[in-house]
N, C-alpha and C positions, 0 to 999 in steps of 0.2 A: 474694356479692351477696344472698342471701337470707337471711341475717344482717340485715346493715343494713337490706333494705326493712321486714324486721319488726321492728327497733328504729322506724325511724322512720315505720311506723305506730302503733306505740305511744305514742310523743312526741304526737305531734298528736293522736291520741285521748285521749289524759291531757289535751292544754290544752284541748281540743274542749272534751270530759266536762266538766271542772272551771270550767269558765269558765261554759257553761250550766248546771251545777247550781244547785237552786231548792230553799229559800230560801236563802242566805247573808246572815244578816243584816249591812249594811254593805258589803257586798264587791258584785262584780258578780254579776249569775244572769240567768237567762232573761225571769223578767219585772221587771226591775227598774225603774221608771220613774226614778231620780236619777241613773245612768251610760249613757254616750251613746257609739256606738262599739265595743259592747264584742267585737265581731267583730274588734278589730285586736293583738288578744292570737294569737288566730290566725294572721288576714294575717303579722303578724312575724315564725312561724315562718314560713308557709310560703313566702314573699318572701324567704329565704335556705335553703331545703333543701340545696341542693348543699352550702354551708358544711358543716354539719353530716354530709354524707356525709365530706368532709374531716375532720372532727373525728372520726368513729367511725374512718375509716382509719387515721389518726394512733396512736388506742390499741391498736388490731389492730397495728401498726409497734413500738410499746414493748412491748405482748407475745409478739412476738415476737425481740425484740431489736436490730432494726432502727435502733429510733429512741430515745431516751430522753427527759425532760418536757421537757431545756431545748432538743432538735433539733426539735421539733415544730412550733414557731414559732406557741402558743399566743396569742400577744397580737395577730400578725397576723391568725391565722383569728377570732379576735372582732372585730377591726377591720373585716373584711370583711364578716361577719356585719351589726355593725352599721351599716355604709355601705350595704348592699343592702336592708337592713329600711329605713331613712333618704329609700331613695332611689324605695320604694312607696309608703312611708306620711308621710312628713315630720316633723312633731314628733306626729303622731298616735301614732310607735311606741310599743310597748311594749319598749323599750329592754332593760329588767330579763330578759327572756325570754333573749335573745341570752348576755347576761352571765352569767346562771345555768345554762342550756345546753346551751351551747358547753362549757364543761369540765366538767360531768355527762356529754356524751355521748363524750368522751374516757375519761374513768373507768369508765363504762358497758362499753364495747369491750373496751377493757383487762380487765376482772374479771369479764366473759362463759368467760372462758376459764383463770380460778383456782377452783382448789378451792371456796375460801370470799369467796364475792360481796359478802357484807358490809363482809368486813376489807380485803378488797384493795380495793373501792370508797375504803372510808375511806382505807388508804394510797394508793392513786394522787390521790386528789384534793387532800390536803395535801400530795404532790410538786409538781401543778403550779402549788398557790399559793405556794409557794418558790419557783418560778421567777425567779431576776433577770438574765436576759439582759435588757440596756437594748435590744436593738432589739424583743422583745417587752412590756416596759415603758412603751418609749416610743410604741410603735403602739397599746396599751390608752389610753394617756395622749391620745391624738390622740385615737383615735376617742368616750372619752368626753367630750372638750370640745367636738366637733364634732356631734357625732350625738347626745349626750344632755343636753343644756343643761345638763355638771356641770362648765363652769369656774367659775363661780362659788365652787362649794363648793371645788375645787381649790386655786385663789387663798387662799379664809378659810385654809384649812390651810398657806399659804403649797407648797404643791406645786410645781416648776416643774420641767421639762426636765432642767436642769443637776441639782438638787435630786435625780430619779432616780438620772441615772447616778451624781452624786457618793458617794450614800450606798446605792449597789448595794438601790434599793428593791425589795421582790417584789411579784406579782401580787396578792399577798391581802395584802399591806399597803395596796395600791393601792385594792383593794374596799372595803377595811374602813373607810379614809378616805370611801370614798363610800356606803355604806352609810350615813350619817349622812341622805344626801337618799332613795338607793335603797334603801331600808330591806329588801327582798326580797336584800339579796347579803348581809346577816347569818347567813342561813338555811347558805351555803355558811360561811364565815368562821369563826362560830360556834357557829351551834344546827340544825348537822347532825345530833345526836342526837335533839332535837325528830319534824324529818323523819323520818327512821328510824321513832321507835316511832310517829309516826301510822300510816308508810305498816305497819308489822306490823297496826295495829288495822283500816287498809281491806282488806288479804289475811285477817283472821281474821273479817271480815264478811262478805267476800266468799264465803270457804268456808261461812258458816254459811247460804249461799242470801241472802241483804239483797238488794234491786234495788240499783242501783251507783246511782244520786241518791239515795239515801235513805244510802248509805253514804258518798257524798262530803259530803253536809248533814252527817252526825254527826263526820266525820274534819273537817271545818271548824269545828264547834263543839267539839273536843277542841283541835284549833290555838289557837281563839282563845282558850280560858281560861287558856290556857297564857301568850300571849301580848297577852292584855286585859286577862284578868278580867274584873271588871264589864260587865254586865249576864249577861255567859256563866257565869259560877261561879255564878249564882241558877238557874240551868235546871236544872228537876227532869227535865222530860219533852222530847222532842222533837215537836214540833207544828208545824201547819203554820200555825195559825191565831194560834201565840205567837210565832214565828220571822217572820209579818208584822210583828208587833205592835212587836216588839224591830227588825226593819230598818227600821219608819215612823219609830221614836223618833232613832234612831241618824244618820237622816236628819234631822231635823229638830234635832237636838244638833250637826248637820254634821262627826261622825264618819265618818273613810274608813277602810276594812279591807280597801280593795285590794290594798295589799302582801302580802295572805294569800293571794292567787288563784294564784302563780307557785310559791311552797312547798308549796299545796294537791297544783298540777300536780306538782313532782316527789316527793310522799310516793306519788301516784298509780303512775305511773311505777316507781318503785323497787318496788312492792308486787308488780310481775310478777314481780321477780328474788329478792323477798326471801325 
């Protein structure tokens, strides 16, 4: 039990942190006057906790051989996930939280208790996007047309039901199709490496004494050159007073870099165990 309570206060401190951190040009932060709500990146998680004790149980079950990624019933616990976050906040959720996670904090539990927290992270988390049991498929599939306004995107890709089971689709096929609208499930999908060496750059800040907003500012502008460029590849200095400067612009060009808030959260995260 004291495992998990201090995973997941670390979780919620990581979204807490990272969500109020100031300035993030384009993304949300503390004083931002263009995003409205941005307390329910929070609410999301914490309007499904118990889920998420489920999910670290789950990976404590595989590591201990109990359970393996396809008995866990991975797609159900995000389904419930997201029906509970749904059912506080409505279309307010931050949906993406739930989806990124829910199997972070599975893989989390699991590679608390290997050797090498890196590698086993990496391999348990490309297990359970292999996942193709259709009844964890099909319950990811529900709750994202329900709870995340992505049939739309579904339908374009021609996605349906039968479509899963017939061509034994997995988990991170599933994401990766929606990744197109949820652009924060790439982070898990693909550019898990990205994650990684930010969160190495917030632990080697953090060792070097940095206050922690000063070093989630700079691990967000190390994300987003990565993942923008432009306006961020011209930053020589970190300022406070050029970091307004570039989120008035970014505003006013109606540029959004909230997708970076939830990758921000789990480079944060990871940085404890890396």
């Amino acid at each position: 039990m004291g495992a998990l309570l201090d995973y997941i206060g670390r979780l919620v401190e990581s979204v807490e942190l990272t969500v109020y951190s100031y300035v993030k040009p384009g993304a949300p932060h503390r004083f931002s006057t263009r995003f409205r709500y941005i307390e329910d990146y929070l609410l999301t998680l914490t309007s499904s906790l118990d889920t998420y004790g489920q999910a670290y149980e789950a990976g404590l079950g595989i590591g201990s051989g109990r359970e393996t990624p396809l008995t866990i019933g991975l797609g159900r616990i995000v389904q419930t996930a997201l029906a509970r976050s749904h059912k506080r906040l409505g279309s307010r959720a931050r949906q993406s939280v739930n989806l990124v996670f829910i199997p972070v904090t599975v893989s989390v539990a699991y590679s608390l208790r290997q050797q090498n927290f890196v590698g086993s992270f990496r391999r348990m988390l490309r297990s359970l996007l292999q996942v193709d049991d259709p009844r964890d498929t099909l319950a990811l599939f529900e709750g994202v047309r329900t709870y995340c306004g992505g049939g739309s995107v579904l339908a374009e890709r021609g996605l349906t039901q039968s479509r899963l089971v017939s061509e034994r689709l997995s988990i991170g096929e599933l994401l990766e199709v929606l990744s197109t609208s949820i652009r924060e499930l790439s982070f898990l999908t693909r550019k898990l490496d990205t994650v990684l060496e930010v969160g190495s750059t917030i632990k080697t800040l953090v060792e070097r004494g940095l206050e922690l907003n000063d070093v989630l500012v700079r691990a967000y502008l190390e994300l987003a050159k990565v993942e923008v460029g432009k306006p961020f590849t011209e930053l020589k200095e970190v300022e406070l007073r050029v970091l307004y400067e570039i989120d008035r612009e970014l505003t006013k060009s109606g540029r959004d870099l909230s997708h970076l808030v939830v990758p921000l959260a789990l480079a944060l995260l990871l940085s404890y165990y890396i």
